[in-house]
Biopython code that builds the backbone (N, CA, C, O; Angstrom):
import numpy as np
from Bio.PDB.StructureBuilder import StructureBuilder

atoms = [
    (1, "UNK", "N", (0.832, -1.194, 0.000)),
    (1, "UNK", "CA", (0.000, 0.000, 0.000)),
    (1, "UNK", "C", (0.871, 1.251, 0.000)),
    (1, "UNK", "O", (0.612, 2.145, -0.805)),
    (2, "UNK", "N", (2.212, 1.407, 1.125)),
    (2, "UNK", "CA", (2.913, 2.127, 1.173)),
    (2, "UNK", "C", (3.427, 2.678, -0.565)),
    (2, "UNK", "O", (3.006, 3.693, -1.120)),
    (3, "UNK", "N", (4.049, 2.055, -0.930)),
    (3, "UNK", "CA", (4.974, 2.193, -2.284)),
    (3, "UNK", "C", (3.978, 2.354, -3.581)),
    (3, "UNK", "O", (4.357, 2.994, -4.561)),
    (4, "UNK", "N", (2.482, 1.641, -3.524)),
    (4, "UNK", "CA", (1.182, 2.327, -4.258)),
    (4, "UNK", "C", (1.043, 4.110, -4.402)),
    (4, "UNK", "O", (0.814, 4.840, -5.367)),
    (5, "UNK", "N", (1.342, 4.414, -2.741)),
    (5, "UNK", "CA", (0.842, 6.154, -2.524)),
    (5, "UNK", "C", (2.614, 6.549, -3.004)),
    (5, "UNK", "O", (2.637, 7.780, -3.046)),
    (6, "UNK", "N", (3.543, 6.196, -3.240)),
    (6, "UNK", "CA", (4.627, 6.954, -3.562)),
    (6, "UNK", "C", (5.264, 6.618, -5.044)),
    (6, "UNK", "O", (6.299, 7.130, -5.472)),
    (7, "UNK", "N", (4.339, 5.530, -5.840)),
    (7, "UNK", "CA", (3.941, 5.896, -7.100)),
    (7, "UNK", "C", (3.195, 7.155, -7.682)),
    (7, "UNK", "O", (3.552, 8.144, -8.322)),
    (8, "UNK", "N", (2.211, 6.766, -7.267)),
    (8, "UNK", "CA", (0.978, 8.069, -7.371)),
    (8, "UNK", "C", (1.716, 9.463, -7.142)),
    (8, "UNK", "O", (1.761, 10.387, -7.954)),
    (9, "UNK", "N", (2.234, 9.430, -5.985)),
    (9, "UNK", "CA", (3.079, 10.832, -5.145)),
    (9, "UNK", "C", (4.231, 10.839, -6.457)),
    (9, "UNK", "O", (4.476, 12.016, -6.721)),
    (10, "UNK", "N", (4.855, 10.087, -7.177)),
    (10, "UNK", "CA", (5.933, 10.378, -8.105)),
    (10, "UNK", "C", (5.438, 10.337, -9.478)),
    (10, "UNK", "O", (6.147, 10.063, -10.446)),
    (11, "UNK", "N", (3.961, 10.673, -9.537)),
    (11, "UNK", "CA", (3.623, 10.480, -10.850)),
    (11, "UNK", "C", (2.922, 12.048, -10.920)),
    (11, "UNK", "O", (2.605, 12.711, -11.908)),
    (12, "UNK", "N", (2.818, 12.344, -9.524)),
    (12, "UNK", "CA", (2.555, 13.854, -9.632)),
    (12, "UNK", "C", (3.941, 14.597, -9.449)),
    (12, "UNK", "O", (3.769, 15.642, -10.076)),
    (13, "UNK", "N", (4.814, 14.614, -9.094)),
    (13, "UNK", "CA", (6.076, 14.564, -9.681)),
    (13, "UNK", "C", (6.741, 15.149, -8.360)),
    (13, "UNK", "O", (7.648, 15.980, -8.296)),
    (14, "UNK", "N", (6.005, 14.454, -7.220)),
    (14, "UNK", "CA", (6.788, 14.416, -6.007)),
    (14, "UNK", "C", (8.279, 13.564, -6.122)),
    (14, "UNK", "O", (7.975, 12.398, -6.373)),
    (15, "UNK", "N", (9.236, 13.650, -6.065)),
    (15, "UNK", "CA", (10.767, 12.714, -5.798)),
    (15, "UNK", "C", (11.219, 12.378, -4.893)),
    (15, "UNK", "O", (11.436, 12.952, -3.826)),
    (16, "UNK", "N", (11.407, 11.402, -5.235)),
    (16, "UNK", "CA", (12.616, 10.533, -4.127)),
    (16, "UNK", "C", (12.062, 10.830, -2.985)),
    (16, "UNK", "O", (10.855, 10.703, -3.195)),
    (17, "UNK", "N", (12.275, 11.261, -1.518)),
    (17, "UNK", "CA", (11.818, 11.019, -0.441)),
    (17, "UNK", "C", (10.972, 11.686, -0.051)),
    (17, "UNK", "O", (10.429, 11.473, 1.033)),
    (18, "UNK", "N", (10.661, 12.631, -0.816)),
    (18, "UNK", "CA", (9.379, 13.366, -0.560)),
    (18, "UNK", "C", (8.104, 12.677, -0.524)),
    (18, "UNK", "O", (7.146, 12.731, 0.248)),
    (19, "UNK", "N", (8.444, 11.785, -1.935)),
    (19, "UNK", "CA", (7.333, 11.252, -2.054)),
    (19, "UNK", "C", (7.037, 9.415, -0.911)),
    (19, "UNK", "O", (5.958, 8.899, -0.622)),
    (20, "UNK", "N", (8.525, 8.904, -0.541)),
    (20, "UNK", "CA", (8.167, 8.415, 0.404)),
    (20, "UNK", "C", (7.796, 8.811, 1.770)),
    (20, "UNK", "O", (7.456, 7.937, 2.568)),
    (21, "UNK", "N", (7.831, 10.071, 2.117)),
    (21, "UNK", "CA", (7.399, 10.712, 3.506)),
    (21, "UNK", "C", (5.759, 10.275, 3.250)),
    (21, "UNK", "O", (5.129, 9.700, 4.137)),
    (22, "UNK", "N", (5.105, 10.643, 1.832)),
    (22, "UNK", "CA", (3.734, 10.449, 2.118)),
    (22, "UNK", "C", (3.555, 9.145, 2.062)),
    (22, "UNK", "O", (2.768, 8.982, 2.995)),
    (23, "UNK", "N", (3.698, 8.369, 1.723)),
    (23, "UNK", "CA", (3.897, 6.794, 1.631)),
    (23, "UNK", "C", (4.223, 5.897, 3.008)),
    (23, "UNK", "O", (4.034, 4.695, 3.193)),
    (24, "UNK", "N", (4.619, 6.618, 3.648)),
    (24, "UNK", "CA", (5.013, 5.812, 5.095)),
    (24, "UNK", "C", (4.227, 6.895, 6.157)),
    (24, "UNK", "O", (4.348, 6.511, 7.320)),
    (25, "UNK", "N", (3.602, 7.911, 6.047)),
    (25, "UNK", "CA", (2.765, 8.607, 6.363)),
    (25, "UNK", "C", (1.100, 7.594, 6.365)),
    (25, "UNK", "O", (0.128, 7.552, 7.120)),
    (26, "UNK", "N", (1.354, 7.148, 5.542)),
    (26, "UNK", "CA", (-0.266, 6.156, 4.560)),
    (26, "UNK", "C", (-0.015, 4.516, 5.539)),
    (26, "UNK", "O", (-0.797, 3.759, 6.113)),
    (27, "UNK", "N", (1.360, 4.523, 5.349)),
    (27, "UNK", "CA", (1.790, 3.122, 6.039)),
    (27, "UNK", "C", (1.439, 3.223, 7.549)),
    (27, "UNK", "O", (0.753, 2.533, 8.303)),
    (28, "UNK", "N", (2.264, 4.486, 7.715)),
    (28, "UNK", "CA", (1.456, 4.310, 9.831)),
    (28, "UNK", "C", (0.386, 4.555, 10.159)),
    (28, "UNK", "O", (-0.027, 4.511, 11.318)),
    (29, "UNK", "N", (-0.456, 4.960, 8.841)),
    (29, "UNK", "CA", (-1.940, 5.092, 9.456)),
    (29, "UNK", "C", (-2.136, 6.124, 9.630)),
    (29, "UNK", "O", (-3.259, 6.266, 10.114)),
    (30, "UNK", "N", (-1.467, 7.293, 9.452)),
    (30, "UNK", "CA", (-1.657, 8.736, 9.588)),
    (30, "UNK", "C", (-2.855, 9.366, 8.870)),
    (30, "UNK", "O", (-3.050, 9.095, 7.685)),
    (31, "UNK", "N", (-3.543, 10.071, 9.440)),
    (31, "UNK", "CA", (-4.660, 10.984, 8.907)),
    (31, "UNK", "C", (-4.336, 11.776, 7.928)),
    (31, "UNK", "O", (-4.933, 11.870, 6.856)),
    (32, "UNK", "N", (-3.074, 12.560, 8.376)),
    (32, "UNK", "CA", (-3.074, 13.686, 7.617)),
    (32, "UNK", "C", (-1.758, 13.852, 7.366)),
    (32, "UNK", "O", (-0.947, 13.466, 8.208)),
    (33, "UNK", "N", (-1.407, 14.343, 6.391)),
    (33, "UNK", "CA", (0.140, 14.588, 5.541)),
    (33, "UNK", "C", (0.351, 16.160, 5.603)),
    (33, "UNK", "O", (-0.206, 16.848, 4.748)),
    (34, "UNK", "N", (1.077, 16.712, 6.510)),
    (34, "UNK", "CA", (1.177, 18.137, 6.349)),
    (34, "UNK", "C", (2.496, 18.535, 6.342)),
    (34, "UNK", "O", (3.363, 18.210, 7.153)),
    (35, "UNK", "N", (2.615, 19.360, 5.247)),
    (35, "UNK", "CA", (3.814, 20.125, 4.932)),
    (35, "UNK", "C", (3.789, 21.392, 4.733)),
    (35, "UNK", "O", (2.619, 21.757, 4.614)),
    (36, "UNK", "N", (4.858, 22.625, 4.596)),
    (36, "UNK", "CA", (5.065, 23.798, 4.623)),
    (36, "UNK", "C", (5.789, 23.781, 3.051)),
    (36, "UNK", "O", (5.853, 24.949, 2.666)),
    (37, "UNK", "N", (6.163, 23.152, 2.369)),
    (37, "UNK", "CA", (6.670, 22.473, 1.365)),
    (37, "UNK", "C", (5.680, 22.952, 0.170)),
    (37, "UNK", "O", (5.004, 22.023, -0.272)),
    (38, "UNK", "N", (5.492, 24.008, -0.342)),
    (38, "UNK", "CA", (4.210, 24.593, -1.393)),
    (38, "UNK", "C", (4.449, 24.047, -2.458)),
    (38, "UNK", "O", (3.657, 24.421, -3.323)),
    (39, "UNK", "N", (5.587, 22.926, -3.005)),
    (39, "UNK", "CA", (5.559, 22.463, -4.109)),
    (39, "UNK", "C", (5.132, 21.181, -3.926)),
    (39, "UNK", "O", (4.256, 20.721, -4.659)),
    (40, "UNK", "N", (5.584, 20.595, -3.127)),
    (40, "UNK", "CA", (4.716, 19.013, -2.651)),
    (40, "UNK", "C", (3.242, 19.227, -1.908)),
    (40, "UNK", "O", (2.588, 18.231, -1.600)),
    (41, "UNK", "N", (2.769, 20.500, -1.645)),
    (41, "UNK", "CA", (1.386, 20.932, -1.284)),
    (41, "UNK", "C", (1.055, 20.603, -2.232)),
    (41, "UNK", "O", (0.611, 19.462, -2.360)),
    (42, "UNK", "N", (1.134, 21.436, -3.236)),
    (42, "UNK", "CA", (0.498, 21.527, -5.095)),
    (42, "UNK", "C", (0.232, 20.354, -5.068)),
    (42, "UNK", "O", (-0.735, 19.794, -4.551)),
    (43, "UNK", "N", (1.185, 19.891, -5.694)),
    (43, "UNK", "CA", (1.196, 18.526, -6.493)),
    (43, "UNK", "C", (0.292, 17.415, -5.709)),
    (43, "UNK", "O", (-0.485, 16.589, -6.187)),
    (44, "UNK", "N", (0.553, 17.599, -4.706)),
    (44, "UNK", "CA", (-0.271, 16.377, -3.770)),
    (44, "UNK", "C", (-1.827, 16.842, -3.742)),
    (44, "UNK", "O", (-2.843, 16.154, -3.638)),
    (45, "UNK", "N", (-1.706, 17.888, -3.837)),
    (45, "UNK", "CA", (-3.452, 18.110, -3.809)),
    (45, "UNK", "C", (-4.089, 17.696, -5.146)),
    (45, "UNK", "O", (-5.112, 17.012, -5.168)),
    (46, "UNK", "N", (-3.507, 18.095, -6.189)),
    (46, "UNK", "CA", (-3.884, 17.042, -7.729)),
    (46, "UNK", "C", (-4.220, 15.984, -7.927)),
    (46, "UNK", "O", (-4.916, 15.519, -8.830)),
    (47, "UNK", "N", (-3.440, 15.252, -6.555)),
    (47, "UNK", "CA", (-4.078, 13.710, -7.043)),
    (47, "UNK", "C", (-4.655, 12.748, -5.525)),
    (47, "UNK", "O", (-4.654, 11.606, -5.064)),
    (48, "UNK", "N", (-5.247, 14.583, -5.117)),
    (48, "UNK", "CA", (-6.072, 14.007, -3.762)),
    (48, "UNK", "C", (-6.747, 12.764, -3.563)),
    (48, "UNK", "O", (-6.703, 12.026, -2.580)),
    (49, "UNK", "N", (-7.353, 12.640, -4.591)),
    (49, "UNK", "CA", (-8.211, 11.338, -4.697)),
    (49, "UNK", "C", (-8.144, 10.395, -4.709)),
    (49, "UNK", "O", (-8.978, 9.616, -4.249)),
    (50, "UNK", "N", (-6.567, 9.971, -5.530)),
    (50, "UNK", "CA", (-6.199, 8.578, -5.428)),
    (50, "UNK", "C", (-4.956, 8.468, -4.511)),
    (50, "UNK", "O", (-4.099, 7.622, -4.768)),
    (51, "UNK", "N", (-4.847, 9.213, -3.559)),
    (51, "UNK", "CA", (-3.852, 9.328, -2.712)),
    (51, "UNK", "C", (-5.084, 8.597, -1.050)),
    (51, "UNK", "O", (-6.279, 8.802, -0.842)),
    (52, "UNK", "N", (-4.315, 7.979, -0.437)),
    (52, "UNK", "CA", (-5.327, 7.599, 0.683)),
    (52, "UNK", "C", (-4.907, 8.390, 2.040)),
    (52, "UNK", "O", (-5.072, 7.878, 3.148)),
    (53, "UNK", "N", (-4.389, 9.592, 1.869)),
    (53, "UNK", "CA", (-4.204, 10.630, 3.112)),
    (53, "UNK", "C", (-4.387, 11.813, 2.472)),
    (53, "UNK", "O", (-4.328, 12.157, 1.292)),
    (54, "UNK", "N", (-4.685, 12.515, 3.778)),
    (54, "UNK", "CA", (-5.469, 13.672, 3.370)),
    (54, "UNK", "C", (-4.491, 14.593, 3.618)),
    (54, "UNK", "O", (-4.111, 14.662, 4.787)),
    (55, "UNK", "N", (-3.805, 15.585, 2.517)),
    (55, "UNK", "CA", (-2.998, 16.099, 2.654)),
    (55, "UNK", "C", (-3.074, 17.610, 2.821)),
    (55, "UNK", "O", (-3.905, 18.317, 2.251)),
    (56, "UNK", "N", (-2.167, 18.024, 3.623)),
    (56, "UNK", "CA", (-2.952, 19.482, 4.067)),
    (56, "UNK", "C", (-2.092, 20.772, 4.293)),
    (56, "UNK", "O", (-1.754, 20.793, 5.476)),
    (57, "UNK", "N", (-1.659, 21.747, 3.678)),
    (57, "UNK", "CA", (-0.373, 22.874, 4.053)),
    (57, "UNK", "C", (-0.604, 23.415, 5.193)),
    (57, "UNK", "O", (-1.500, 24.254, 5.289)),
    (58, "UNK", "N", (0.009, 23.116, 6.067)),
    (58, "UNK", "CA", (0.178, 23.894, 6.852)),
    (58, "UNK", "C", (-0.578, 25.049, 7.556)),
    (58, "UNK", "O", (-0.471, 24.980, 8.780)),
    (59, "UNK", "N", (-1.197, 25.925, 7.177)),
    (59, "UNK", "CA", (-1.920, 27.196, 7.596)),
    (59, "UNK", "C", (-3.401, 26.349, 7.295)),
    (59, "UNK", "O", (-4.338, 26.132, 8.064)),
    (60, "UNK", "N", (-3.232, 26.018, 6.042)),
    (60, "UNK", "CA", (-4.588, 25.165, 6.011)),
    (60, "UNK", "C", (-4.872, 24.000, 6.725)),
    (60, "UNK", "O", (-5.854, 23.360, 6.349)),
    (61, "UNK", "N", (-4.236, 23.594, 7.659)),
    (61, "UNK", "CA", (-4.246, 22.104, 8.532)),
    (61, "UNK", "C", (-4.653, 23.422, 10.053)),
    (61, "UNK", "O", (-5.560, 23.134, 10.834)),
    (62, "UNK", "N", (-4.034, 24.448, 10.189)),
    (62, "UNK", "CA", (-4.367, 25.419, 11.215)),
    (62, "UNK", "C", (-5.337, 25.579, 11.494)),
    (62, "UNK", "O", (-5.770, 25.292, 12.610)),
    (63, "UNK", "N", (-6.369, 26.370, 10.073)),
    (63, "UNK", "CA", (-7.403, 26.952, 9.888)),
    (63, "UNK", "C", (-8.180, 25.524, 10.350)),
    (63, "UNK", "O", (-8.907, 25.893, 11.273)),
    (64, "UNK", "N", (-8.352, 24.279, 10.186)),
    (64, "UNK", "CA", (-9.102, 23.258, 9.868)),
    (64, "UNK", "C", (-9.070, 22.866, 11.331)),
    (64, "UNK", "O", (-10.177, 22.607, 11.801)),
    (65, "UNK", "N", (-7.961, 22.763, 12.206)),
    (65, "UNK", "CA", (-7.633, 22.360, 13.336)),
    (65, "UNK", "C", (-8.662, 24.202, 14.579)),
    (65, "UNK", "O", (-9.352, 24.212, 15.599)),
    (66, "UNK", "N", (-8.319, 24.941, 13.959)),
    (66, "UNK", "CA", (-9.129, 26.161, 14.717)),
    (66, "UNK", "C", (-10.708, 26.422, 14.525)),
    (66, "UNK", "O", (-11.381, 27.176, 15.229)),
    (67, "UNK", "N", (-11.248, 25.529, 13.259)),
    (67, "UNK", "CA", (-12.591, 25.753, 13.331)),
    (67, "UNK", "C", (-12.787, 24.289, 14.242)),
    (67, "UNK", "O", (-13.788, 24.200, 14.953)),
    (68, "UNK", "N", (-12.016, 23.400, 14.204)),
    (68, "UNK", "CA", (-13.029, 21.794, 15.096)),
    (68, "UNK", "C", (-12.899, 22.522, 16.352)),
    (68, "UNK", "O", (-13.698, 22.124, 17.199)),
    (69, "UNK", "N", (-12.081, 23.531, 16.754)),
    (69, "UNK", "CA", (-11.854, 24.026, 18.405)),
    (69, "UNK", "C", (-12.929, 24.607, 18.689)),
    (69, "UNK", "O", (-13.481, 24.498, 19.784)),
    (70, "UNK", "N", (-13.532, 25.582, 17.333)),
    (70, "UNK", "CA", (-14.599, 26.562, 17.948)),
    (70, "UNK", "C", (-15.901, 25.934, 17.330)),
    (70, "UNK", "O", (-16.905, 26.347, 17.911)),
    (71, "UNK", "N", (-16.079, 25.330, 16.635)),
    (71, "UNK", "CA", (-17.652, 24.245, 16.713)),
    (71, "UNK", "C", (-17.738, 23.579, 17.876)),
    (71, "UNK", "O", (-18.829, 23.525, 18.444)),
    (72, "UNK", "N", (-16.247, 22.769, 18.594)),
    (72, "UNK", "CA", (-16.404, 22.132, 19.619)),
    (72, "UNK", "C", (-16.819, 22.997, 20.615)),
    (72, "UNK", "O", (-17.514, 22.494, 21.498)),
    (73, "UNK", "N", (-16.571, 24.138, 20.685)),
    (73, "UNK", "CA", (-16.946, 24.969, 22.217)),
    (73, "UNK", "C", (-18.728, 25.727, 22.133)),
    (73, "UNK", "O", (-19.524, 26.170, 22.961)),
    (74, "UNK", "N", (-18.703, 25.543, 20.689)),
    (74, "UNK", "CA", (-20.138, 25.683, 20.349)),
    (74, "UNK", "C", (-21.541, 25.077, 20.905)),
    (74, "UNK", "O", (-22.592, 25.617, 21.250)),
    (75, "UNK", "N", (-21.041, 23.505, 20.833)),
    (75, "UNK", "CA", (-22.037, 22.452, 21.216)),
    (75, "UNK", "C", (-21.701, 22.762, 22.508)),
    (75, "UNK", "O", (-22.238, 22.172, 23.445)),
]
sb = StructureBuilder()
sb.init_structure("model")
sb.init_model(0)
sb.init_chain("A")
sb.init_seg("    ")
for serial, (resi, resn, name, xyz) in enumerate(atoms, 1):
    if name == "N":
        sb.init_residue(resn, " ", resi, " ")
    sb.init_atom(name, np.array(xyz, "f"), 0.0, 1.0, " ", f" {name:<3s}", serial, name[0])
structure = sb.get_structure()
């Protein structure tokens, strides 16, 4: 499964260990793939779909992590 997502990740033209970070990211079961990295952001968001982690930049993993805080204090 691992080396599946770092095909995919090198066919969007993630390299060499970049693209295994998301791949062993997928392997431990990780939710979410976040980087500060705006060129492996890009690219990884292109092939969101057939990628099986949800990949997320940074400010945008923030924003996403600061609205579950304030819906949660909502209920």
């Amino acid at each position: 499964m691992g080396f599946w997502t770092a095909s995919i990740a090198e066919n969007a033209g993630i390299k060499g260990t970049d693209s295994l970070h998301i791949a062993m990211a997928e392997k431990g079961k990780a939710e979410y793939f976040v980087t500060c990295d705006d060129s492996i952001y890009k690219k990884a968001k292109k092939y969101q779909k057939e990628l099986k982690i949800k990949v997320y930049g940074i400010l945008e993993f923030l924003e996403e992590v600061l609205n579950l805080v304030t819906n949660n204090r909502q209920d």
